[in-house]
ZADOKE-850826 format. One record per atom (N, C-alpha, C): x, y, z; atom name. Coordinates in steps of 0.05 Angstrom, whole numbers, padded with zeros to 5 digits. Example, Ala and Ser with C-alpha at 12.3 -4.5 7.8 and 13.67 -1.06 7.14 Angstrom:
BEGIN
+--------+--------+--------+------+
:     xx :     yy :     zz : atom :
+--------+--------+--------+------+
:  00264 : -00114 :  00156 :    N :
:  00246 : -00090 :  00156 :   CA :
:  00264 : -00066 :  00156 :    C :
:  00257 : -00045 :  00142 :    N :
:  00273 : -00021 :  00143 :   CA :
:  00258 :  00001 :  00157 :    C :
+--------+--------+--------+------+
% end
This chain:
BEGIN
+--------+--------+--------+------+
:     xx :     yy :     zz : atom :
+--------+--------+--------+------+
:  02094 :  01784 :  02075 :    N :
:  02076 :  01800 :  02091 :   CA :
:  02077 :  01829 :  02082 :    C :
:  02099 :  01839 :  02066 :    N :
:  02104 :  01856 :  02057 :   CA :
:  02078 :  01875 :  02041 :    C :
:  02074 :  01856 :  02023 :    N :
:  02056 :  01864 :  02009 :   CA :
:  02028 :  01860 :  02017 :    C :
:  02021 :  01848 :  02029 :    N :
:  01995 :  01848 :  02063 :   CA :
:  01993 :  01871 :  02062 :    C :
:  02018 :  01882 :  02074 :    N :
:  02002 :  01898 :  02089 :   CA :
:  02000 :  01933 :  02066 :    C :
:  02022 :  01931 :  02050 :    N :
:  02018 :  01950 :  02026 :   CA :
:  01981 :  01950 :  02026 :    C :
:  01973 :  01928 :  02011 :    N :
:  01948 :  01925 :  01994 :   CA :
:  01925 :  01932 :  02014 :    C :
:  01930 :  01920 :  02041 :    N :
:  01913 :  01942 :  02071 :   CA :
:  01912 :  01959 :  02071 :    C :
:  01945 :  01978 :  02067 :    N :
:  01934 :  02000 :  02072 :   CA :
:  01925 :  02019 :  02051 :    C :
:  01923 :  02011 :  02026 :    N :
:  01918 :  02021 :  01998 :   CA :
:  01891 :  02014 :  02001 :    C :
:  01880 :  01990 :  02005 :    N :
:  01851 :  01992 :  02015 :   CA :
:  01836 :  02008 :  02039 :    C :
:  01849 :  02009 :  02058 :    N :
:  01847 :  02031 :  02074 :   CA :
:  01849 :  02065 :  02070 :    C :
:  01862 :  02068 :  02056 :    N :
:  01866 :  02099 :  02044 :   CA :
:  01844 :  02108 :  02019 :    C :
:  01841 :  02077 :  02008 :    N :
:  01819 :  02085 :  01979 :   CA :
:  01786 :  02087 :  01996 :    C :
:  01791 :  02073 :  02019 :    N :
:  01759 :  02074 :  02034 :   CA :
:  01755 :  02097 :  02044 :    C :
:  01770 :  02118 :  02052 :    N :
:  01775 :  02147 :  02060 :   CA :
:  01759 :  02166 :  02041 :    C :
:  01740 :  02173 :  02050 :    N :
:  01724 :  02204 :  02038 :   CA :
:  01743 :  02226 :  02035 :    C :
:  01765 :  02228 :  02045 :    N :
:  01784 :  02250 :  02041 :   CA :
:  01800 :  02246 :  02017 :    C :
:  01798 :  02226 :  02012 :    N :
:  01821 :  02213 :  01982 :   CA :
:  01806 :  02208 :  01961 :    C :
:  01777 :  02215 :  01965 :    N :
:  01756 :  02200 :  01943 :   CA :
:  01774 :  02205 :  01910 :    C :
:  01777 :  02186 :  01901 :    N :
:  01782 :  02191 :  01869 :   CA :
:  01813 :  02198 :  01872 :    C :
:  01827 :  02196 :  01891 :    N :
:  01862 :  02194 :  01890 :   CA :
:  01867 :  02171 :  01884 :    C :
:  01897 :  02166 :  01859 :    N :
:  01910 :  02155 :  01853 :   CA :
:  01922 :  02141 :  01888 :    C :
:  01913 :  02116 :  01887 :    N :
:  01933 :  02098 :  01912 :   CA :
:  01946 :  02080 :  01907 :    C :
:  01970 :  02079 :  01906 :    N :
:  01996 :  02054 :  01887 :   CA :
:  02008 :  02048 :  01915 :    C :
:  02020 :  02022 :  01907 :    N :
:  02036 :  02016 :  01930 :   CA :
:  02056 :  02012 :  01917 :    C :
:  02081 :  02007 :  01940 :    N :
:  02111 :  02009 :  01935 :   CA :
:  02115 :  01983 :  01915 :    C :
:  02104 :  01959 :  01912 :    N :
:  02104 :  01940 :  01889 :   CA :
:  02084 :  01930 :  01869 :    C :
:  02078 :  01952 :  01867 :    N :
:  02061 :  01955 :  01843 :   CA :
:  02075 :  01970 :  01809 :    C :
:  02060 :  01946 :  01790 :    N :
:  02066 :  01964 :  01768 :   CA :
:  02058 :  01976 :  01755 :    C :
:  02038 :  01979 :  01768 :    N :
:  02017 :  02012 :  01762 :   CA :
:  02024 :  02035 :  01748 :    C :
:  02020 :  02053 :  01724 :    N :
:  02029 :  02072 :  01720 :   CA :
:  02032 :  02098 :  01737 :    C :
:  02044 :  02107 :  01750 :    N :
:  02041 :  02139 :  01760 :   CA :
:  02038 :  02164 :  01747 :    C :
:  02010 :  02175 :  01752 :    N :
:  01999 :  02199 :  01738 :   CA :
:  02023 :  02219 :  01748 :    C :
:  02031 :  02234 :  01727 :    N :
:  02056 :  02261 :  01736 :   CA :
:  02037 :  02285 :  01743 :    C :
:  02009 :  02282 :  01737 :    N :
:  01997 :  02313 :  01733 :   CA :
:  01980 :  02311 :  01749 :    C :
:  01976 :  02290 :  01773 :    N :
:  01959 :  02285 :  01794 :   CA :
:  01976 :  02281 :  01820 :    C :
:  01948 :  02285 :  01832 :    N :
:  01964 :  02279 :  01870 :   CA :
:  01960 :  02241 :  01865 :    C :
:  01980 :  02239 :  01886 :    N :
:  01971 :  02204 :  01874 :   CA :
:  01988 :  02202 :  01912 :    C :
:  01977 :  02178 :  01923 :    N :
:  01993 :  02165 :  01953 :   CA :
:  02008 :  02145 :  01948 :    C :
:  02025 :  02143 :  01951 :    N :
:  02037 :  02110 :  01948 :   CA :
:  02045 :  02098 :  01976 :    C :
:  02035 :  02078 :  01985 :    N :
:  02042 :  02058 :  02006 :   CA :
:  02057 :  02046 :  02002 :    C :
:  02086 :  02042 :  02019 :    N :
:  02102 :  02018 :  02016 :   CA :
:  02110 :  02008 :  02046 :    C :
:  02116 :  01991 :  02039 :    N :
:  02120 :  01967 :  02078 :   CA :
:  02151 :  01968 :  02073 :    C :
:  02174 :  01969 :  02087 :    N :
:  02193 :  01975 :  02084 :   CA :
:  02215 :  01943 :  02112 :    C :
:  02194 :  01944 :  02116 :    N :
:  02205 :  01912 :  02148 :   CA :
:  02193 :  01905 :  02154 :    C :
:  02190 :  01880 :  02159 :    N :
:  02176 :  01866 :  02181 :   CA :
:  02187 :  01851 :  02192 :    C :
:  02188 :  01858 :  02220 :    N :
:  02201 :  01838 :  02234 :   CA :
:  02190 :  01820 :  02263 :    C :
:  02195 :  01801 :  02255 :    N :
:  02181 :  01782 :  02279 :   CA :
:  02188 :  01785 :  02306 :    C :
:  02167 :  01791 :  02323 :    N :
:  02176 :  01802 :  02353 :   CA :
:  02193 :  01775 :  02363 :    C :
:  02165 :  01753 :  02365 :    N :
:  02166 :  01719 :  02377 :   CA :
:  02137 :  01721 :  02362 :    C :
:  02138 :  01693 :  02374 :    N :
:  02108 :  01674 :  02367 :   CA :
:  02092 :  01682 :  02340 :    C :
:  02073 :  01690 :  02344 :    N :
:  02059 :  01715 :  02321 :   CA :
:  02064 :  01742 :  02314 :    C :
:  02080 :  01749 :  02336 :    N :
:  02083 :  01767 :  02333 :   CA :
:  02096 :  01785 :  02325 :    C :
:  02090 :  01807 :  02295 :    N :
:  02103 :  01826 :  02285 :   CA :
:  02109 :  01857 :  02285 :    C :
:  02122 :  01863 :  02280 :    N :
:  02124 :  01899 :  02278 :   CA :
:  02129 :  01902 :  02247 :    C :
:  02121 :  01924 :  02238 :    N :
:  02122 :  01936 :  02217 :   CA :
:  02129 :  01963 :  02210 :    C :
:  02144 :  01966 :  02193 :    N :
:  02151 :  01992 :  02188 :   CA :
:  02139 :  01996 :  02159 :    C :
:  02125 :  02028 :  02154 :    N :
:  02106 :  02027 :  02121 :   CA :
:  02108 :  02059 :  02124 :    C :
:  02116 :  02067 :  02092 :    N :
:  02113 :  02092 :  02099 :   CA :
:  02091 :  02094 :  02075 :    C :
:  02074 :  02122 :  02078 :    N :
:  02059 :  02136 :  02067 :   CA :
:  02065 :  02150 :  02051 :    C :
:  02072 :  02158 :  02024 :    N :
:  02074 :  02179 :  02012 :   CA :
:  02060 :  02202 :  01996 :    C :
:  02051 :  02226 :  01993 :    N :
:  02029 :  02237 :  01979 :   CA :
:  02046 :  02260 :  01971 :    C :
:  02048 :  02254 :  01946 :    N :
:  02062 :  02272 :  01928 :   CA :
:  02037 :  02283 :  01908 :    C :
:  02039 :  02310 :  01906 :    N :
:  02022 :  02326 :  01885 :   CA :
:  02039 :  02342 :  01875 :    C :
:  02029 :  02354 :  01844 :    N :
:  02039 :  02373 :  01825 :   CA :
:  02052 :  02391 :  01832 :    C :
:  02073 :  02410 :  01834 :    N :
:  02072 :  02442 :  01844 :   CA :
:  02057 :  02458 :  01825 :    C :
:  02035 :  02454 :  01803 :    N :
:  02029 :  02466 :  01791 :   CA :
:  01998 :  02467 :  01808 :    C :
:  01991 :  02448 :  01818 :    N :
:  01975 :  02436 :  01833 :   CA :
:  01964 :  02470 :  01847 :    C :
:  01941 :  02479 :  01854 :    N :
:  01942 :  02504 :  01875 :   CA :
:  01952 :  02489 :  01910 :    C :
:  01966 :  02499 :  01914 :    N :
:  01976 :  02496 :  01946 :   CA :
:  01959 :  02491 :  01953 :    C :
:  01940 :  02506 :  01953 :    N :
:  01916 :  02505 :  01985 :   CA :
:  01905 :  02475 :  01976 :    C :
:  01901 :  02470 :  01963 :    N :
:  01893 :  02430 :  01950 :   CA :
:  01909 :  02423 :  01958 :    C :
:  01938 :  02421 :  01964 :    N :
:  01961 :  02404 :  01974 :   CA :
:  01957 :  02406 :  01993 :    C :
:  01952 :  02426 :  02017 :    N :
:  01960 :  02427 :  02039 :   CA :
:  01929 :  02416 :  02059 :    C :
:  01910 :  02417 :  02038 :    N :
:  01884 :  02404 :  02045 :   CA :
:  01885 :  02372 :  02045 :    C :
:  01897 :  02360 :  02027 :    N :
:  01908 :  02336 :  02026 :   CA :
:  01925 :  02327 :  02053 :    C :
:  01942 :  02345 :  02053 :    N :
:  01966 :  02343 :  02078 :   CA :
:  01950 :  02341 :  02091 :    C :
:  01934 :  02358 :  02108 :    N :
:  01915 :  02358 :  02137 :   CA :
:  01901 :  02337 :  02142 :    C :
:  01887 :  02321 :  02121 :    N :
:  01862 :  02309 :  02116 :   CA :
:  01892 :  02268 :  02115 :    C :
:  01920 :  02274 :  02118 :    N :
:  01933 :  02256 :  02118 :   CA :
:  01940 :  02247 :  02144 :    C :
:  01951 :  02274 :  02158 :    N :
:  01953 :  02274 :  02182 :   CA :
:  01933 :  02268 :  02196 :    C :
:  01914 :  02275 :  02199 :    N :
:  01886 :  02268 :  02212 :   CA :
:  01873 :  02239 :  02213 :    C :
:  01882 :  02217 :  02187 :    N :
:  01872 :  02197 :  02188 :   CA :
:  01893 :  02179 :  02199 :    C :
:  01919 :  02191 :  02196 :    N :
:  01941 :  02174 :  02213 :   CA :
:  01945 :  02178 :  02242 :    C :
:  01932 :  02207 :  02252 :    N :
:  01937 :  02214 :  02277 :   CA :
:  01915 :  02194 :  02287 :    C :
:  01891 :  02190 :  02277 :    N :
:  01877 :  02178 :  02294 :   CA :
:  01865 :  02157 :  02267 :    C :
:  01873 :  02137 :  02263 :    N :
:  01875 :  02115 :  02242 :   CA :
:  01841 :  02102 :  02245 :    C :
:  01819 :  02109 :  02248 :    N :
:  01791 :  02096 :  02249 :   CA :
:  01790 :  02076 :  02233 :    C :
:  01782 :  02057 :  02229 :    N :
:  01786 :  02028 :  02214 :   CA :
:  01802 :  02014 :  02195 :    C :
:  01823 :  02034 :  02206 :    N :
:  01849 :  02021 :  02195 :   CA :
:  01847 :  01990 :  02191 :    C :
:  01837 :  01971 :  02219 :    N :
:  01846 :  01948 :  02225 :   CA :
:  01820 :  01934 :  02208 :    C :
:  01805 :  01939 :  02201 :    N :
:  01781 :  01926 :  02177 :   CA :
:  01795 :  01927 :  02160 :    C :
:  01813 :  01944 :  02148 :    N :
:  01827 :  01936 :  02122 :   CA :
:  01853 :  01915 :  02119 :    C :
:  01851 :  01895 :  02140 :    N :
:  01870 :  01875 :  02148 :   CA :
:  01851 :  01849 :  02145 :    C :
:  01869 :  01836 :  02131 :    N :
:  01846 :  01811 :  02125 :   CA :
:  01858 :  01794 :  02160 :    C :
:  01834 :  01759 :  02167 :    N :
:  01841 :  01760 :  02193 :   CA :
:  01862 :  01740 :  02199 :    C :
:  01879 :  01736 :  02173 :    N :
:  01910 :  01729 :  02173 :   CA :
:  01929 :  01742 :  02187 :    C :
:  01922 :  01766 :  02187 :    N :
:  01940 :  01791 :  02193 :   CA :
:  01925 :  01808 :  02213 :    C :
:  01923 :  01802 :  02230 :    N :
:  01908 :  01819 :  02252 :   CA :
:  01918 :  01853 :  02257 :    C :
:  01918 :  01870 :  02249 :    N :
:  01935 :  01899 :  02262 :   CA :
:  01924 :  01899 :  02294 :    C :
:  01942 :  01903 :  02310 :    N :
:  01945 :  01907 :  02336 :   CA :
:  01943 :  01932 :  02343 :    C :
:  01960 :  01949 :  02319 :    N :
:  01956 :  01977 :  02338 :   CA :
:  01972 :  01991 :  02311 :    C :
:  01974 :  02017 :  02317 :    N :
:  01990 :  02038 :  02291 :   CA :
:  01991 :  02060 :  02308 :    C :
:  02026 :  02066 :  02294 :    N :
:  02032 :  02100 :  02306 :   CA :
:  02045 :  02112 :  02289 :    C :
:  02041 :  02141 :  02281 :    N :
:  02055 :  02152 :  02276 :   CA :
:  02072 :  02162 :  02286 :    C :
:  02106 :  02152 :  02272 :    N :
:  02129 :  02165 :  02278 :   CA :
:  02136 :  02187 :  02271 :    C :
:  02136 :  02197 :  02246 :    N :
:  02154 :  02219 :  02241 :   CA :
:  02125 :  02233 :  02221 :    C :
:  02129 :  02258 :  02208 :    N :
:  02113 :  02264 :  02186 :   CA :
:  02128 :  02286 :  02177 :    C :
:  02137 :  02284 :  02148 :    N :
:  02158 :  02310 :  02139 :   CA :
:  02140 :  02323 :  02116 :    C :
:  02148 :  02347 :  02100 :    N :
:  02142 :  02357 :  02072 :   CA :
:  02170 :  02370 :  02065 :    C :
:  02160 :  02366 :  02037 :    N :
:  02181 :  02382 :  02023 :   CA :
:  02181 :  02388 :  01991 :    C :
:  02189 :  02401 :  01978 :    N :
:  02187 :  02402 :  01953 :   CA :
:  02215 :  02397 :  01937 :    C :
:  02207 :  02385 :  01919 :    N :
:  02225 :  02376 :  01893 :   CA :
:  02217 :  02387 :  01865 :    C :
:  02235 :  02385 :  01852 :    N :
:  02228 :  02386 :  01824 :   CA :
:  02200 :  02399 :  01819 :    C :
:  02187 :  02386 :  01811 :    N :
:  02152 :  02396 :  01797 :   CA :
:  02137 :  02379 :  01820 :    C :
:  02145 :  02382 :  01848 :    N :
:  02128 :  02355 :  01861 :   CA :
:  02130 :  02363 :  01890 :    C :
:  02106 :  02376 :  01900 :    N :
:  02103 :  02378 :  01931 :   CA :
:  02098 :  02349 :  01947 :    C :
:  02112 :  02346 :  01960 :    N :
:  02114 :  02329 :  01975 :   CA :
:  02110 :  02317 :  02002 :    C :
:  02095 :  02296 :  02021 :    N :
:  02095 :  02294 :  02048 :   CA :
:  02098 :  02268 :  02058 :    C :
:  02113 :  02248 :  02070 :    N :
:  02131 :  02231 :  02074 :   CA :
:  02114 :  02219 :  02102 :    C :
:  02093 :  02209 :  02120 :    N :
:  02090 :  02196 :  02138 :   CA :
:  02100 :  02176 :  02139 :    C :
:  02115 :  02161 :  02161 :    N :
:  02130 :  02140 :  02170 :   CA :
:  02113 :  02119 :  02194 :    C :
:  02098 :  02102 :  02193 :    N :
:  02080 :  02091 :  02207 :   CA :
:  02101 :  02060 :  02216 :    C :
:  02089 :  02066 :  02253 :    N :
:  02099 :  02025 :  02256 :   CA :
:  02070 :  02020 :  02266 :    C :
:  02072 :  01998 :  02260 :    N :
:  02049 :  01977 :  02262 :   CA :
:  02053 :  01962 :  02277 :    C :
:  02043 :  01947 :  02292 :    N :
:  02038 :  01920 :  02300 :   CA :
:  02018 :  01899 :  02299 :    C :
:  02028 :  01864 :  02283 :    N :
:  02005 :  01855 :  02282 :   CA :
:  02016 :  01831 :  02288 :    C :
:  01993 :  01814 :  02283 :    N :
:  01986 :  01785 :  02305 :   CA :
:  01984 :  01771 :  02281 :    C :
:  02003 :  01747 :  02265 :    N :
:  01992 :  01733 :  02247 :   CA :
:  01979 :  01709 :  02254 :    C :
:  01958 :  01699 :  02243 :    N :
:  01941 :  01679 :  02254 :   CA :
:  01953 :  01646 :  02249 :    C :
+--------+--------+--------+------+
% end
Protein backbone atom coordinates (compact mmCIF):
# COMPACT_ATOMS: atom_id res chain seq x y z
CA UNK A 1 0.00 0.00 0.00
CA UNK A 2 3.05 1.82 0.34
CA UNK A 3 3.46 2.68 -2.95
CA UNK A 4 -0.62 3.51 -3.38
CA UNK A 5 -0.39 5.82 -1.82
CA UNK A 6 3.27 7.46 -2.96
CA UNK A 7 1.82 7.38 -6.74
CA UNK A 8 -1.67 9.35 -5.22
CA UNK A 9 -0.01 11.66 -3.94
CA UNK A 10 2.46 12.35 -6.86
CA UNK A 11 -0.69 12.38 -8.89
CA UNK A 12 -2.17 14.69 -6.69
CA UNK A 13 0.70 17.25 -6.43
CA UNK A 14 1.31 16.97 -10.44
CA UNK A 15 -2.64 17.98 -10.78
CA UNK A 16 -1.79 21.21 -8.69
CA UNK A 17 -1.53 24.61 -10.76
CA UNK A 18 1.02 25.63 -8.15
CA UNK A 19 3.58 22.83 -9.20
CA UNK A 20 2.73 23.13 -12.96
CA UNK A 21 6.00 21.69 -14.64
CA UNK A 22 7.72 20.52 -11.09
CA UNK A 23 9.79 17.55 -11.02
CA UNK A 24 7.38 14.99 -8.65
CA UNK A 25 9.41 11.58 -7.65
CA UNK A 26 8.40 9.45 -5.07
CA UNK A 27 10.36 7.78 -2.34
CA UNK A 28 10.51 4.40 -4.74
CA UNK A 29 11.13 5.52 -7.71
CA UNK A 30 14.10 5.26 -10.04
CA UNK A 31 13.72 8.36 -11.58
CA UNK A 32 16.63 10.55 -12.09
CA UNK A 33 16.79 13.70 -9.69
CA UNK A 34 17.36 17.05 -11.43
CA UNK A 35 20.26 18.87 -8.97
CA UNK A 36 19.53 22.29 -10.72
CA UNK A 37 15.72 22.17 -10.19
CA UNK A 38 13.05 22.37 -7.47
CA UNK A 39 11.78 18.81 -7.69
CA UNK A 40 8.95 17.24 -4.58
CA UNK A 41 9.46 13.88 -3.63
CA UNK A 42 6.63 11.81 -1.91
CA UNK A 43 7.33 8.96 0.22
CA UNK A 44 4.82 6.76 2.57
CA UNK A 45 6.92 5.85 5.41
CA UNK A 46 3.92 3.22 7.49
CA UNK A 47 1.03 1.90 7.24
CA UNK A 48 -0.59 0.55 9.68
CA UNK A 49 -3.83 -1.30 10.06
CA UNK A 50 -6.25 0.23 12.57
CA UNK A 51 -8.87 -3.19 12.38
CA UNK A 52 -11.06 -4.27 9.59
CA UNK A 53 -10.19 -1.83 6.63
CA UNK A 54 -8.98 0.21 8.33
CA UNK A 55 -5.61 2.18 7.89
CA UNK A 56 -3.42 5.10 9.00
CA UNK A 57 -0.66 6.36 7.15
CA UNK A 58 2.31 8.18 7.66
CA UNK A 59 3.91 10.09 4.07
CA UNK A 60 6.08 12.78 4.12
CA UNK A 61 6.39 15.57 1.44
CA UNK A 62 9.57 16.83 0.45
CA UNK A 63 10.39 20.10 -1.77
CA UNK A 64 13.82 20.71 -2.07
CA UNK A 65 15.12 23.60 -4.47
CA UNK A 66 18.62 24.99 -5.57
CA UNK A 67 20.17 27.65 -3.13
CA UNK A 68 21.19 29.16 -6.30
CA UNK A 69 17.52 29.10 -6.99
CA UNK A 70 16.25 33.14 -6.15
CA UNK A 71 14.61 32.69 -2.58
CA UNK A 72 11.61 34.48 -3.26
CA UNK A 73 10.78 31.21 -5.94
CA UNK A 74 11.52 28.95 -2.92
CA UNK A 75 9.59 30.54 -0.51
CA UNK A 76 6.67 30.91 -3.17
CA UNK A 77 6.86 27.20 -3.58
CA UNK A 78 6.87 26.83 0.31
CA UNK A 79 3.54 28.93 0.68
CA UNK A 80 1.79 27.48 -2.33
CA UNK A 81 2.93 23.74 -0.21
CA UNK A 82 1.57 24.69 2.84
CA UNK A 83 -1.62 25.91 1.44
CA UNK A 84 -2.49 22.69 -0.43
CA UNK A 85 -1.72 20.58 2.65
CA UNK A 86 -3.36 22.95 5.05
CA UNK A 87 -6.43 22.55 3.19
CA UNK A 88 -5.78 19.30 0.83
CA UNK A 89 -8.91 20.00 -2.08
CA UNK A 90 -9.05 16.74 -4.00
CA UNK A 91 -6.60 15.13 -2.51
CA UNK A 92 -9.07 12.05 -2.20
CA UNK A 93 -9.72 11.87 -6.32
CA UNK A 94 -6.17 11.07 -6.52
CA UNK A 95 -6.93 7.66 -4.62
CA UNK A 96 -7.97 5.02 -6.81
CA UNK A 97 -11.46 3.28 -5.08
CA UNK A 98 -9.23 0.40 -3.60
CA UNK A 99 -7.87 2.86 -1.32
CA UNK A 100 -10.45 5.20 -0.18
CA UNK A 101 -8.59 8.42 1.79
CA UNK A 102 -10.76 9.19 4.76
CA UNK A 103 -9.23 12.19 5.80
CA UNK A 104 -5.44 14.04 5.90
CA UNK A 105 -3.57 16.21 8.45
CA UNK A 106 -0.89 17.94 8.64
CA UNK A 107 1.53 17.18 11.42
CA UNK A 108 4.59 18.94 11.51
CA UNK A 109 6.08 21.35 8.56
CA UNK A 110 9.95 22.26 8.94
CA UNK A 111 12.69 24.24 6.41
CA UNK A 112 16.06 24.29 6.36
CA UNK A 113 19.07 24.54 4.34
CA UNK A 114 21.89 22.19 3.40
CA UNK A 115 24.60 22.10 1.19
CA UNK A 116 23.45 23.75 -2.36
CA UNK A 117 19.71 22.80 -1.35
CA UNK A 118 16.90 24.83 0.41
CA UNK A 119 14.77 22.69 1.86
CA UNK A 120 10.97 22.03 3.41
CA UNK A 121 10.02 18.63 5.03
CA UNK A 122 5.87 18.30 5.49
CA UNK A 123 4.94 15.20 7.57
CA UNK A 124 1.22 14.15 6.64
CA UNK A 125 -1.14 11.16 8.44
CA UNK A 126 -3.70 9.89 6.46
CA UNK A 127 -6.39 7.77 6.90
CA UNK A 128 -7.95 5.30 4.56
CA UNK A 129 -10.60 2.57 4.08
CA UNK A 130 -9.30 -0.37 1.88
CA UNK A 131 -12.03 -1.83 -0.15
Amino acid sequence: MNLLIESSLQSWLRSLEAFDGLAVHTGQSNDEIPGDQPVLIVGCESVELVGGPYHTASATILLSTPSHLDLDQHRSLVTSLRQVLTSPSGMDDAFPSSATLAGAVLNSFSESQADTRWTCTAQLGLGLIEA
